[in-house]
Structures are given as structure tokens and as C-alpha cells.
RODO-2510 file (C-alpha; in nm, 4 decimals, decimal comma):
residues 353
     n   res          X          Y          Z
     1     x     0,5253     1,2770    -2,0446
     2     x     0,3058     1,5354    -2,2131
     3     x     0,1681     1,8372    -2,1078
     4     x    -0,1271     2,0439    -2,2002
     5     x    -0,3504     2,3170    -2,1146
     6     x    -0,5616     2,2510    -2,4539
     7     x    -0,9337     2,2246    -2,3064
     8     x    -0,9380     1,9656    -2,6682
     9     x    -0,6259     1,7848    -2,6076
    10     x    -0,7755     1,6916    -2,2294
    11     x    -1,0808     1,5901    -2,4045
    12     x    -0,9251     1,3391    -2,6311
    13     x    -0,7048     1,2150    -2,3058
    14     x    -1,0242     1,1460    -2,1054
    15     x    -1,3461     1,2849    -2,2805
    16     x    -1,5683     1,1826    -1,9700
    17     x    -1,4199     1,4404    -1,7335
    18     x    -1,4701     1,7290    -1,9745
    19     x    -1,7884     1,6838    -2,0291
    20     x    -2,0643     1,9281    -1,8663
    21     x    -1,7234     2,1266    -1,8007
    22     x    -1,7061     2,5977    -1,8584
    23     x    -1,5429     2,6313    -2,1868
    24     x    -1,3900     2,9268    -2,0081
    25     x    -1,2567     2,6940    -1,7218
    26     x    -0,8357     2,6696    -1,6848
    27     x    -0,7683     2,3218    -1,6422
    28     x    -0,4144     2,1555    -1,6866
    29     x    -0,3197     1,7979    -1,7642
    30     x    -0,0107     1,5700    -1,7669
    31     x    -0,0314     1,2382    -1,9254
    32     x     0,1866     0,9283    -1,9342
    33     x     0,0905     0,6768    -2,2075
    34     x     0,3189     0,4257    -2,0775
    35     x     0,0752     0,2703    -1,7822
    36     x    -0,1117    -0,0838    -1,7211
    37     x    -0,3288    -0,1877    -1,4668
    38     x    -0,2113    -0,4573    -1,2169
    39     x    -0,4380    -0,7178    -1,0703
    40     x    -0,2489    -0,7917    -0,7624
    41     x    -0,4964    -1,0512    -0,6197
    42     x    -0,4740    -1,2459    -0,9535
    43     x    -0,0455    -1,1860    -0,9701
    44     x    -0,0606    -1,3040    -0,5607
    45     x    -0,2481    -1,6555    -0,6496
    46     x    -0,0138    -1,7009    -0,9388
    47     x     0,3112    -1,6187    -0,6928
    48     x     0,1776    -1,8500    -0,4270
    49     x     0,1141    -2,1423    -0,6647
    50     x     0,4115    -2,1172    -0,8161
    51     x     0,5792    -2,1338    -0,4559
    52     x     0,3725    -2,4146    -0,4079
    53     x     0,4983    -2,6013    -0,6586
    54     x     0,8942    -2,5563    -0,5104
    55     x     1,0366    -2,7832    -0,3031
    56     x     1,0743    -2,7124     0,0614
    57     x     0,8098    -2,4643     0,0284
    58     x     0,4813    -2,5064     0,2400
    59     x     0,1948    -2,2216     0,2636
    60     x    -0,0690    -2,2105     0,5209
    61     x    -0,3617    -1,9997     0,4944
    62     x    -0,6018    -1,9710     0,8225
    63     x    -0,4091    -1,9957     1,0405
    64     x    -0,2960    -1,6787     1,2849
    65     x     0,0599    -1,6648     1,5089
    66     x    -0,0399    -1,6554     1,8494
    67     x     0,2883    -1,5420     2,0205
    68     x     0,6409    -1,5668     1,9306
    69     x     0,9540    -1,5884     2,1150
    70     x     1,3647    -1,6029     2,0757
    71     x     1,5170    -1,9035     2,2365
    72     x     1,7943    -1,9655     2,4130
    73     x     2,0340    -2,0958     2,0891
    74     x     1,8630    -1,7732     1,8799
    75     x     1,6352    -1,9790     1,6921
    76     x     1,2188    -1,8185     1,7288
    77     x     0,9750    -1,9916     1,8748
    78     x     0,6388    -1,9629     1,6808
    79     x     0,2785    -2,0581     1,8301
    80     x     0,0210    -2,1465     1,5942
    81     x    -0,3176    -2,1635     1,5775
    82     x    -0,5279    -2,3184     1,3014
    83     x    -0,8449    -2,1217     1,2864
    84     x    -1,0497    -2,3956     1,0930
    85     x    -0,9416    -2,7166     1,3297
    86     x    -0,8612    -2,5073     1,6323
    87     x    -0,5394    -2,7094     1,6717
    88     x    -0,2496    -2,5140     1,8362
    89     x     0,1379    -2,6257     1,7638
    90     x     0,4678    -2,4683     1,7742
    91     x     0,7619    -2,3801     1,5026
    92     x     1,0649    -2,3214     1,4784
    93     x     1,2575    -2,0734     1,2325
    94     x     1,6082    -1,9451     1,2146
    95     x     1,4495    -1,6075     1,0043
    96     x     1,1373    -1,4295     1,0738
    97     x     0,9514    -1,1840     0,8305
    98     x     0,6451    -1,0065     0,9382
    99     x     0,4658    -0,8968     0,6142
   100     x     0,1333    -0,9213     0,8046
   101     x    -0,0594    -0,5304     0,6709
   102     x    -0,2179    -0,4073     0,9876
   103     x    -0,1134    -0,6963     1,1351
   104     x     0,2551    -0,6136     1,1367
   105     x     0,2542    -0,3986     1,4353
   106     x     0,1102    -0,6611     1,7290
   107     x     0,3216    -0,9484     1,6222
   108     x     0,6391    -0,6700     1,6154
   109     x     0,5432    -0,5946     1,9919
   110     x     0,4880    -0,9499     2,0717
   111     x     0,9113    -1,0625     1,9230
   112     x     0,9836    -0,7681     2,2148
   113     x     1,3300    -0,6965     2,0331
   114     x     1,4731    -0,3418     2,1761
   115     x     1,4390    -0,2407     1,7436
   116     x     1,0540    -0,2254     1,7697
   117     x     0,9994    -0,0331     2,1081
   118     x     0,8606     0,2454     2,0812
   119     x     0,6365     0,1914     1,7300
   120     x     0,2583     0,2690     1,7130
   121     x    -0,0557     0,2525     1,4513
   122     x    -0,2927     0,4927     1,2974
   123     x    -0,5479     0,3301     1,1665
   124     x    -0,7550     0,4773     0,8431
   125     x    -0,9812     0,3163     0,6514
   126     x    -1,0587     0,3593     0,2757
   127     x    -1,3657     0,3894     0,0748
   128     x    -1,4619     0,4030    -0,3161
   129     x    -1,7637     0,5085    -0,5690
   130     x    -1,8525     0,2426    -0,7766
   131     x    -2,0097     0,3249    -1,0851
   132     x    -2,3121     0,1194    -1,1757
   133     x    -2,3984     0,2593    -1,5108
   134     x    -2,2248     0,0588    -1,7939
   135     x    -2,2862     0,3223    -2,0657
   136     x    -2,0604     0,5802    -1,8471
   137     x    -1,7792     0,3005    -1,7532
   138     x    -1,7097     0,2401    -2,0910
   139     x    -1,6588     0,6032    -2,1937
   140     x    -1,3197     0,6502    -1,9341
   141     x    -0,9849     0,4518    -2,0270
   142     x    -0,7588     0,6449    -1,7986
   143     x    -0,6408     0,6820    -1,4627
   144     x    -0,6907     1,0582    -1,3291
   145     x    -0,5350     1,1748    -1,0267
   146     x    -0,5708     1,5441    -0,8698
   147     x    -0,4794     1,7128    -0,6197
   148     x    -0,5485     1,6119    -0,2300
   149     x    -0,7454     1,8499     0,0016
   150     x    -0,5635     2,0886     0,2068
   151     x    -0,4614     1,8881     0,5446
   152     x    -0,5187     1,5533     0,3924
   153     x    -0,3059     1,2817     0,3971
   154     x    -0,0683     1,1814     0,0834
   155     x    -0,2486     0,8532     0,0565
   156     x    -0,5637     1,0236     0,0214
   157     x    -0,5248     1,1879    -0,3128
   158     x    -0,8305     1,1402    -0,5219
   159     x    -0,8348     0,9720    -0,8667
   160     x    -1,1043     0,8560    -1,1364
   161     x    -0,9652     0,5150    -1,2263
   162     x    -1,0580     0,2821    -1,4822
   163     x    -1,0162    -0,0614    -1,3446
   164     x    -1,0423    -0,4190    -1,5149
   165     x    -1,2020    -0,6494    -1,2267
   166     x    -1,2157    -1,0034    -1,3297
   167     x    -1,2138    -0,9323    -1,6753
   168     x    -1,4733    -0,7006    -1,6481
   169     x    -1,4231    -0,3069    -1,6385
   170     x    -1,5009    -0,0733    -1,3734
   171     x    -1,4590     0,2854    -1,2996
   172     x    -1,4101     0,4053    -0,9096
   173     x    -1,3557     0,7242    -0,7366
   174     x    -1,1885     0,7916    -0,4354
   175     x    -1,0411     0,7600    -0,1938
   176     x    -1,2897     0,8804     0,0773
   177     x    -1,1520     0,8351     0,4265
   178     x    -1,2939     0,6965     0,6904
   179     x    -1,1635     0,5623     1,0472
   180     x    -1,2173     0,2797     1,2250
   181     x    -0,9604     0,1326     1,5461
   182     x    -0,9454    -0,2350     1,3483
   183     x    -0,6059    -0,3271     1,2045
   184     x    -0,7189    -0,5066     0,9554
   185     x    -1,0746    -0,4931     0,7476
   186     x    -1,1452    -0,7887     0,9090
   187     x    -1,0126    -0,6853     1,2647
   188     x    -1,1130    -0,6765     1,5865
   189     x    -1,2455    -0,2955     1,7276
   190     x    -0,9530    -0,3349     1,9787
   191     x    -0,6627    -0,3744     1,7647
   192     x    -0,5852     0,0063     1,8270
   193     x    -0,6013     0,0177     2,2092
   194     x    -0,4262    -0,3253     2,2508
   195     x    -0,1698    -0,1821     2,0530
   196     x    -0,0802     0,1013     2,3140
   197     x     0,2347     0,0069     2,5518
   198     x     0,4083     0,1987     2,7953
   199     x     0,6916     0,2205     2,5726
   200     x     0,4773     0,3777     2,2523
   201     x     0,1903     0,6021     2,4814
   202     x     0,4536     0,9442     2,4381
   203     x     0,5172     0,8651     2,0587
   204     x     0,1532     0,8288     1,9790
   205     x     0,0457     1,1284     2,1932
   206     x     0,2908     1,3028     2,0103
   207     x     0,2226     1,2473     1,6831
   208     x    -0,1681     1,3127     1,7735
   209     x    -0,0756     1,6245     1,8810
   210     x     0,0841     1,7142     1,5865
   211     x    -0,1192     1,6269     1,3371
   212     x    -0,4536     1,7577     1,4809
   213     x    -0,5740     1,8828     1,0971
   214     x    -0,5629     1,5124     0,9882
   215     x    -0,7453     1,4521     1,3064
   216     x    -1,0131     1,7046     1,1791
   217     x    -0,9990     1,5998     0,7785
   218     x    -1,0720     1,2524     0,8966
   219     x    -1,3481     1,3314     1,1303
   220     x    -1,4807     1,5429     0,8253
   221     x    -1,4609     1,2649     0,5781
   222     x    -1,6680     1,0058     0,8230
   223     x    -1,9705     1,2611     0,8594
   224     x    -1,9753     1,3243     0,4711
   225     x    -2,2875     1,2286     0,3664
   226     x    -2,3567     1,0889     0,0363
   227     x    -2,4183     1,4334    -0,1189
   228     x    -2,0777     1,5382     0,0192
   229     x    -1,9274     1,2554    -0,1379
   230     x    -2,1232     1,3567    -0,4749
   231     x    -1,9886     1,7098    -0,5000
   232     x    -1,6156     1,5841    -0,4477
   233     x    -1,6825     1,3555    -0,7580
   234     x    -1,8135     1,6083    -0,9798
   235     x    -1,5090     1,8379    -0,9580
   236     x    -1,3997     1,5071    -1,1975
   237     x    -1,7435     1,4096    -1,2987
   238     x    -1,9681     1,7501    -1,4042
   239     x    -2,2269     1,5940    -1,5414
   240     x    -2,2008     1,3056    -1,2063
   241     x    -2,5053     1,1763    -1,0780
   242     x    -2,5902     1,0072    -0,7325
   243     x    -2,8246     0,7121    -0,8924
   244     x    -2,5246     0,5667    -1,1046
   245     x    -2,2519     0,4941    -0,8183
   246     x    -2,2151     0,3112    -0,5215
   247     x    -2,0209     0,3270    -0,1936
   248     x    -1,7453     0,0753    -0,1196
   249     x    -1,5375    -0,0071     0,1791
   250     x    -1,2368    -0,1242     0,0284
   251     x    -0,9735    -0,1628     0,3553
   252     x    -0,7828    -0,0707     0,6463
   253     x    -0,4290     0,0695     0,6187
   254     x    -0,2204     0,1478     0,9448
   255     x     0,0035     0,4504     0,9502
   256     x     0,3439     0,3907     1,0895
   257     x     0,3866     0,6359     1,4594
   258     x     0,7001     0,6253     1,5721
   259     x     0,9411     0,7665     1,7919
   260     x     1,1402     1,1265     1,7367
   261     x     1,3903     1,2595     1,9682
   262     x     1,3048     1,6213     1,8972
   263     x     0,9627     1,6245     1,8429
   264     x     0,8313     1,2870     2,0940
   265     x     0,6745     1,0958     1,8158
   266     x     0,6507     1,1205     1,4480
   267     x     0,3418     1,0175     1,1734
   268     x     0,5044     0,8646     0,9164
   269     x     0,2720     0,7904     0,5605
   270     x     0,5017     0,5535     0,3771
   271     x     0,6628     0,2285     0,5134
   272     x     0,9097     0,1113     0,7699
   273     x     1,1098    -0,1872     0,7789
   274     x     1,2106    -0,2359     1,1571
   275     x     1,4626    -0,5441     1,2139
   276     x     1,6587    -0,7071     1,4780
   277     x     2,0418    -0,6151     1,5350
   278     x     2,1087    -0,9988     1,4730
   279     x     1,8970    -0,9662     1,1539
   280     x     1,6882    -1,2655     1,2723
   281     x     1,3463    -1,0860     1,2669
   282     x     1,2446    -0,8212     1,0345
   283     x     0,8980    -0,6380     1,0095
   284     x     0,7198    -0,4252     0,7371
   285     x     0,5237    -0,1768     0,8950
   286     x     0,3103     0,0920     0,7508
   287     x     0,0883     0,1817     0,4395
   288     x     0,0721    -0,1239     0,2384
   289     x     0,3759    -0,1452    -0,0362
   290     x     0,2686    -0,0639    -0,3660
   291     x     0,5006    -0,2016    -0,7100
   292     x     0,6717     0,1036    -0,6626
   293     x     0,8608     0,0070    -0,3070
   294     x     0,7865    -0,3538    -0,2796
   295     x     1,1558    -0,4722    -0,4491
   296     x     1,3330    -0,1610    -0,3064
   297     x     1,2172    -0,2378     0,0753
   298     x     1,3108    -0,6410    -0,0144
   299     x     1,6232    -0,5414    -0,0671
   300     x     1,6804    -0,3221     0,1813
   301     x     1,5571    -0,5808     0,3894
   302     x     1,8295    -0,8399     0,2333
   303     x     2,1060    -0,5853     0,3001
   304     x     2,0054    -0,5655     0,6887
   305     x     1,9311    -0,9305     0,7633
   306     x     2,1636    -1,0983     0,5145
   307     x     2,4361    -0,8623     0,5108
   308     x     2,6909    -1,1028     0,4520
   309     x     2,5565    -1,3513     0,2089
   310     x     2,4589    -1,0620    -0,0280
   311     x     2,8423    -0,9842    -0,0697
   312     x     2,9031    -1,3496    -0,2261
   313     x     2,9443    -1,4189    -0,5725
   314     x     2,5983    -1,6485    -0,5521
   315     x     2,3815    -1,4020    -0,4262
   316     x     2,5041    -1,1405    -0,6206
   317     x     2,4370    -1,3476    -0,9883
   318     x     2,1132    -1,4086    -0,8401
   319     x     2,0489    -1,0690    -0,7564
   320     x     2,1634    -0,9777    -1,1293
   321     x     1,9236    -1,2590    -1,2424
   322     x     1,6068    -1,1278    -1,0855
   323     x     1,7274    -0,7380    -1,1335
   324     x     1,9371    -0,6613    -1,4251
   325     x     1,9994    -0,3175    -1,3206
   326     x     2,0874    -0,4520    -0,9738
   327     x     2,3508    -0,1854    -0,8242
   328     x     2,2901     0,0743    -1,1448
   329     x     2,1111     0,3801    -1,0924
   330     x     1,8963     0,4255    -1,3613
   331     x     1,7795     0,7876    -1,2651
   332     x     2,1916     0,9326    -1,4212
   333     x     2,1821     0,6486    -1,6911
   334     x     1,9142     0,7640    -1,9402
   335     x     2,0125     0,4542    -2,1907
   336     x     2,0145     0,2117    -1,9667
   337     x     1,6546     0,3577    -1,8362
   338     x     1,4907     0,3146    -2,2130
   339     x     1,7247    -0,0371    -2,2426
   340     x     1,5082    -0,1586    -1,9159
   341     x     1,1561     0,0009    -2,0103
   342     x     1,1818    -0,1709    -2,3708
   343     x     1,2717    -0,5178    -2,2391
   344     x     0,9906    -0,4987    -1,9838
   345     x     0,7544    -0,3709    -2,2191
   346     x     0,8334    -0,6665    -2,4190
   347     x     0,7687    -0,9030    -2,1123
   348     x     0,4876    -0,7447    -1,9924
   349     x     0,3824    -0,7606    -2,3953
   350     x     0,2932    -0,3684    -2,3644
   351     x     0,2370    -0,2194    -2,7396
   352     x     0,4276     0,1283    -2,6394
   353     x     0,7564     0,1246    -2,5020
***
């Protein structure tokens, strides 16, 4: 990582963001050169149709659990509904994982294990600039992050990111926040107050209680008008103007509430993985899981619900298949750290290692 407080240096990093800037303006500036973008919709469809093409494996898209239920010999009874035929049938699974988004929380409280009592949502909603102008998308091949506002939420720090969508490059700005009581982006308005039980009402008044300057940043962000939103860009952008971007509403993310013996209920802004003491059930709650957490919280998620197979000799090899540092900590190994950046580099066919 390099560091610089050379007005010059910035401007070779990202030349866009210094220009229109006061020579005599202090600015700072770390930069990474190791970084790629992801496409995660494109890296999904390519998961999925690999899994497709395993045996045993079956995916079904439109279709939305109704209700599910533990039986009697600790299998879970699952009722589906196919949204296009309208058909309604049951399943039956040994394991359950609820990787649904926003839509983790209200299947959670339907399994009605003891493990998820007591869990609520905060919905927030995100939205972007897009910039329309080609001539100034072309100019930025970075992604800049600052600082978030004073009583805004981690999530919510703002960046200038250069983006390649479909092949094509783009250049957004955000996030803005905004609120909204769905679950999901496409969600119904009374996800939020369906979501309220007896057993979650303390947590959630809580936690509202406690975090009443979120309460006011948000309220703040949804009556920014576009000018507002134009004056937060151009402490990137100087020389920004309100004819060459666009607003737009990119998703829903629900916070994770949940329930504190000290202080009644807590707002938590990363994730939670909430399973069953038989380890029969498990549920991702929370922001959604960037690369950063996703393998970390699958393991954890292996070591609660398949304690006992991940001692074996098979599951450990395959463990050390997928994750060759699997059990090393690479943070007090610095070789092994450089050993495991080169040979993904290489994978990933990334020039600088």
C-alpha cells in the first residue's frame, strides 16, 4: 500500500477527482494497486450452471417457501409454491440453509427454533449516481472511497467507483440512503411490520432507541434533493455537474436487530449466522456478504452444523482442496500471505501480484 500527500501523485492515481480542486487544498491518499472488479451476477450464473450440470443437484428459480416446519423424526417440512404455475407441494430435507437477503429473517421466524427468537430487521435502501457522459467515464480507472458522514452507518461510506457493466464501463457514486419497510427491492411494504413478534418488539425498540442519529441521517438522506445529492458528489467531483448523472435505486439491505442482555436490543451492521442446536437449520441474516466474509461465514457455518464430519480425514482434504491455507493464519505468516496472493493472481490471470 502506498501513501501520499503529493497533490501530483493523487493526480496520476485518479486525475478526475483533482481536477477543479485549491492547489492549496490538504488532501491525503492511500492506494492499493492490487484490486479487480467482480461481476457477481455474471460469477452467480456461472456457479449455478455449473451446479446444474452435477448430479443430484436441482435449482428452482420462482418459486417462494411458504412455511416450513420440523417433523416428528427431525427431518423439515418445506411448502412450496411455484409462482409461475401456482402449484403448491411439499419437501422434505434433512439440512436447511436460509441464504434468502432480506428474506432471511421471515422464513427464520417461520422454522420457530428457540436460536432465532428474539431477531429483528432494519431495513435501508441504497441508491447510486450514474454518470451519463462517456467523455468523463473514461477519464476514472479507480475505486475511491472516503470517509462516511458523522452518524452514518458503516455501509454507507461513499466511493467514486469505476465499474465494468456488461462489458461496458461505468462510473457511480454513492451510496445515498434511503428507507423503505420492503425486505427485499422487490418486497412487499409490509415486510417490516409482519416481521415484529412478541418475542423481538423489546429488541427492536431498543435498538431504535439507541440509534436515534441513524434514525435522523436516514430521514436526512430521503429528503435530499437532487442538489443535495450534487454537492456530496463534488467533494469527489469539483468540476461535477447535475446534467451528466443519473439517480439509481440499486437495493434493499436489512440490518440484523437483535437481542442484548444489558442494553435490550442491539443494531448490528455486518452479518449473523443464527442456527439450530441440532445444526439442522442455519440462517444468514444481515447486510448482504461481500467476497470478503462469504467463505469465512461458510465455514463457520460448516463448523456449527457439521461439527463432526469436518473432523474426518474426507472433509478435511476437501477443505484443503478448496482452501489451501485452510487452518493457517495468514495475518502471522507473511510468506505464506505473498505464496497465496501470487497463485491467485495467477488464477485470476491478474498482471501484478
Amino acid at each position: 500500500m502506498e501513501y501520499t500527500e503529493d497533490t501530483e501523485v493523487v493526480k496520476q492515481w485518479a486525475p478526475l477527482i483533482m481536477d477543479g480542486r485549491k492547489k492549496n487544498e490538504q488532501i491525503a491518499a492511500t492506494r492499493m494497486d492490487l484490486g479487480t472488479d467482480v461481476n457477481f451476477g455474471s460469477l452467480t450464473r456461472d456457479m449455478f450452471n455449473h451446479l446444474k450440470a452435477l448430479p443430484n443437484v436441482s435449482l428452482n428459480f420462482n418459486h417462494e417457501i411458504r412455511d416450513l416446519k420440523k417433523n416428528k423424526d427431525g427431518n423439515w417440512i418445506i411448502k412450496v409454491k411455484d409462482l409461475e404455475t401456482k402449484e403448491k407441494r411439499k419437501r422434505v430435507a434433512k439440512f436447511v440453509f436460509i441464504g434468502a437477503g432480506g428474506g432471511s429473517l421471515p422464513l427464520l421466524e417461520k422454522s420457530d427454533i428457540p436460536e432465532g427468537k428474539g431477531f429483528g430487521g432494519f431495513p435501508v435502501s441504497g441508491q447510486w449516481l450514474k454518470c451519463t457522459n462517456e467523455e468523463i467515464i473514461k477519464q476514472h480507472h479507480a475505486k475511491v472511497y472516503g470517509k462516511a458522514a458523522v452518524g452514518a452507518p458503516p455501509m454507507s461510506v461513499p466511493h467514486l467507483d469505476t465499474r465494468m457493466i456488461n462489458g461496458k464501463q461505468a462510473l457511480l457514486f454513492g451510496p445515498y440512503a434511503g428507507f423503505s419497510t420492503k425486505f427485499l427491492k422487490n418486497g412487499s411494504f409490509l415486510d417490516l411490520p409482519k416481521s415484529i413478534k412478541f418475542n423481538n418488539i423489546r429488541p427492536m425498540l431498543s435498538a431504535g432507541l439507541q440509534n436515534l442519529d441513524l434514525t435522523k441521517y436516514l430521514i436526512e438522506q430521503v429528503r435530499q434533493s437532487p442538489e443535495d445529492r450534487l454537492e456530496a458528489l463534488k467533494e469527489y467531483l469539483p468540476t461535477a455537474q447535475l446534467k451528466d448523472w443519473e439517480l439509481e435505486y440499486a437495493g434493499q439491505r436489512v440490518q440484523v436487530i437483535k437481542k442484548d442482555e444489558k442494553k435490550g436490543g442491539i443494531l448490528e451492521f455486518g452479518t449473523e449466522v443464527v442456527s439450530a442446536g441440532d445444526g439442522s437449520i442455519a440462517a444468514l441474516l444481515g447486510a448482504s456478504p461481500g467476497a470478503s466474509t462469504a467463505v469465512s461465514i461458510m465455514i463457520e457455518l460448516l463448523d456449527r452444523c457439521f461439527k463432526e464430519d469436518l473432523t474426518t480425514e474426507e472433509w478435511q482434504a476437501k477443505m484443503k482442496e478448496m482452501i489451501p491455507t485452510y487452518g493457517k493464519e495468514l495475518a502471522n505468516d507473511a510468506k505464506l500471505c505473498k505464496e497465496t496472493r501470487t497463485r491467485t493472481s495467477r488464477i485470476l490471470e491478474i498482471e501484478k501480484a
